[in-house]
VMD Tcl script that draws the C-alpha trace (Angstrom):
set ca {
  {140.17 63.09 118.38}
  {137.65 65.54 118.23}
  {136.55 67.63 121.84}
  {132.47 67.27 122.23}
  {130.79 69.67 123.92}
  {130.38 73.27 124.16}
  {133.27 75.70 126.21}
  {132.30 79.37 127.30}
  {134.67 81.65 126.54}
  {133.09 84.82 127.01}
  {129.86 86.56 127.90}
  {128.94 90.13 127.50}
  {126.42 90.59 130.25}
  {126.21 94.12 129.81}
  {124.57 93.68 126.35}
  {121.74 92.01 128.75}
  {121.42 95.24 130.66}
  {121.66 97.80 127.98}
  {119.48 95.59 125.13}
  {116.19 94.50 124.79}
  {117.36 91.32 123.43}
  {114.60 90.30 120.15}
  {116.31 86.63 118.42}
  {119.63 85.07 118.43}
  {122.15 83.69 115.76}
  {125.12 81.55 116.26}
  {128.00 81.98 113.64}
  {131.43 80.91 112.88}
  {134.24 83.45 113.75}
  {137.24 83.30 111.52}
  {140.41 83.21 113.85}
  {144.13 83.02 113.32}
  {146.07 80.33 115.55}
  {147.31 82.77 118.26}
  {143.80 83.77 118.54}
  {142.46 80.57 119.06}
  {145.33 79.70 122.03}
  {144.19 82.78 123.86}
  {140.63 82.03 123.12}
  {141.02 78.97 125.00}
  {142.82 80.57 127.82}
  {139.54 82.90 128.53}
  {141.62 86.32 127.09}
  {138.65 87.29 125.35}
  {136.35 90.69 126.13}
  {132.72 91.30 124.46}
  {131.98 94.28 126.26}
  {131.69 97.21 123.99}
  {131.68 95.31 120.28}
  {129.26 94.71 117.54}
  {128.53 92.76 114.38}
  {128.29 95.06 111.61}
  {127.37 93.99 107.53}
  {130.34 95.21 105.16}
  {129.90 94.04 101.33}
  {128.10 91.42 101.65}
  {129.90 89.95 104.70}
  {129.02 90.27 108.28}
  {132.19 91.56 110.62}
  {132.84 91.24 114.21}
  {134.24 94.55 115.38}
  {135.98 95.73 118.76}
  {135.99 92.28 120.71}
  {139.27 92.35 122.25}
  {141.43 88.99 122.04}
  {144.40 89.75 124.20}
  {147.84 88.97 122.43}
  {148.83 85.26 123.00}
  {151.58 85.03 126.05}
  {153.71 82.46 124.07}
  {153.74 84.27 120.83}
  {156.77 85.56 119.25}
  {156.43 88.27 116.07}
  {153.34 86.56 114.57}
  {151.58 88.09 117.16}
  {147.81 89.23 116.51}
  {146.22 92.56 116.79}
  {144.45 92.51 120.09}
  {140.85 94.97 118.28}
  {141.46 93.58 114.76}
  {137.70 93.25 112.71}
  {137.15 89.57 112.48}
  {134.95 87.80 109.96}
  {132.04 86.25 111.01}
  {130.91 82.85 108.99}
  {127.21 82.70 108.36}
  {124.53 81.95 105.38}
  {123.93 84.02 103.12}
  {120.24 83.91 103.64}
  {120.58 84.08 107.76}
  {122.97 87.35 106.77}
  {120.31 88.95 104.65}
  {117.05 87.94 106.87}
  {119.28 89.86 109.92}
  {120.34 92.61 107.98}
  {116.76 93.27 106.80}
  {115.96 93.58 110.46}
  {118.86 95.28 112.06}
  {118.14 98.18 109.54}
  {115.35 98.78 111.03}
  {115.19 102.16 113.43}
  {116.95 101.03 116.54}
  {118.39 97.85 116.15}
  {121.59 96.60 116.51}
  {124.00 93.13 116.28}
  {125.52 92.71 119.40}
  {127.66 89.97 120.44}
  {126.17 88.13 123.49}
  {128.53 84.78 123.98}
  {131.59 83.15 122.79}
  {132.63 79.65 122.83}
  {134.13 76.55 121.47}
  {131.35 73.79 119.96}
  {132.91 70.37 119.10}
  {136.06 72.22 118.70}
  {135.27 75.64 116.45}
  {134.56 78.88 117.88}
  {131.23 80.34 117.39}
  {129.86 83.60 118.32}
  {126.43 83.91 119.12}
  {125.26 87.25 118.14}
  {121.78 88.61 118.89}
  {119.68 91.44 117.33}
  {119.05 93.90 119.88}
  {117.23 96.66 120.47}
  {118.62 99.49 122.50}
  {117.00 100.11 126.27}
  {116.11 103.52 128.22}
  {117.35 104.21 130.91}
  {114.04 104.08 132.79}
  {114.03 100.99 131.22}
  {117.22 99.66 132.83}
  {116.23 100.86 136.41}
  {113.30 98.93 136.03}
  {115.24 95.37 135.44}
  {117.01 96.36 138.00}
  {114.59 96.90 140.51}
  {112.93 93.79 139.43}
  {116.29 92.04 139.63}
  {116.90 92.98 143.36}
  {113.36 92.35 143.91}
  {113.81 88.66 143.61}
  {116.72 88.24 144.65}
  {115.04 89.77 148.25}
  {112.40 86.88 147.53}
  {115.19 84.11 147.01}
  {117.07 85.35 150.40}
  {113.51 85.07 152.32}
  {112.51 81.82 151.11}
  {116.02 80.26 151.71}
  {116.38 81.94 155.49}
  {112.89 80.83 156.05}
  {114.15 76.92 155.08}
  {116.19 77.12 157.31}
  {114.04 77.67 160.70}
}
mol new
graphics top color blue
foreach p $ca { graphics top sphere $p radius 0.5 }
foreach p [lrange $ca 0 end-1] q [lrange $ca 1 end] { graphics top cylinder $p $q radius 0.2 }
display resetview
């Protein structure tokens, strides 16, 4: 019996912060079976990775899958390079942007859709850091708004 439905893993927030986020791409991630059981227990960190084209082949670098707690010798390595599983047309269409001046493939969200885990993996470009004080400010901003409006309710 097959699981429907989509699980979050992981999300790197911090891509958020530091990219200007431009499009988004979901793809397979290849995964050996200790992997997946500490996928599904949440052991999974974005924060610092990228997707990076190698040969033809697009490769998920420096996500961190902690070792599985149940494993004996078979054991994974926790920063192993992991393929990624996409078309070859969505591989070269993102390529031919990412080499543009300033771009990147970051990883934004992991998960498990009817059962597989996908990466979704966004082309980013990278933020100042007047940039990022701005967001913030605006963030804050609103989030003074929201407080207002939902102490004001309440009178």
């Amino acid at each position: 019996m097959k699981v429907i439905g989509v699980k979050l893993i992981a999300q790197n927030k911090k891509a958020y912060h530091d990219y200007h986020i431009e499009e988004t791409l979901e793809a397979g991630i290849a995964l050996t079976g200790t992997e997946v059981k500490s996928a599904r227990d949440g052991r999974v960190n974005l924060r610092d990775s990228y997707a990076a084209v190698t040969d033809g082949e697009l490769f998920l670098v420096g996500v961190h899958i902690s070792p599985y707690t149940q494993g004996n010798i078979f054991n994974h390595d926790p920063l192993r390079t992991r393929k990624l599983l996409v078309h070859k047309r969505e591989l070269r269409r993102l390529f031919g942007k990412a080499k543009m001046a300033g771009y990147t493939l970051v990883p934004t969200k992991m998960y498990f859709k009817d059962g597989r885990a996908k990466v979704e993996i966004a082309l980013a470009k990278g933020k100042t850091e007047y940039d990022k004080r701005d967001a913030l400010a605006k963030k804050e901003a609103q989030r003074d708004v929201d407080r207002a409006l939902r102490s004001r309710g309440r009178d």
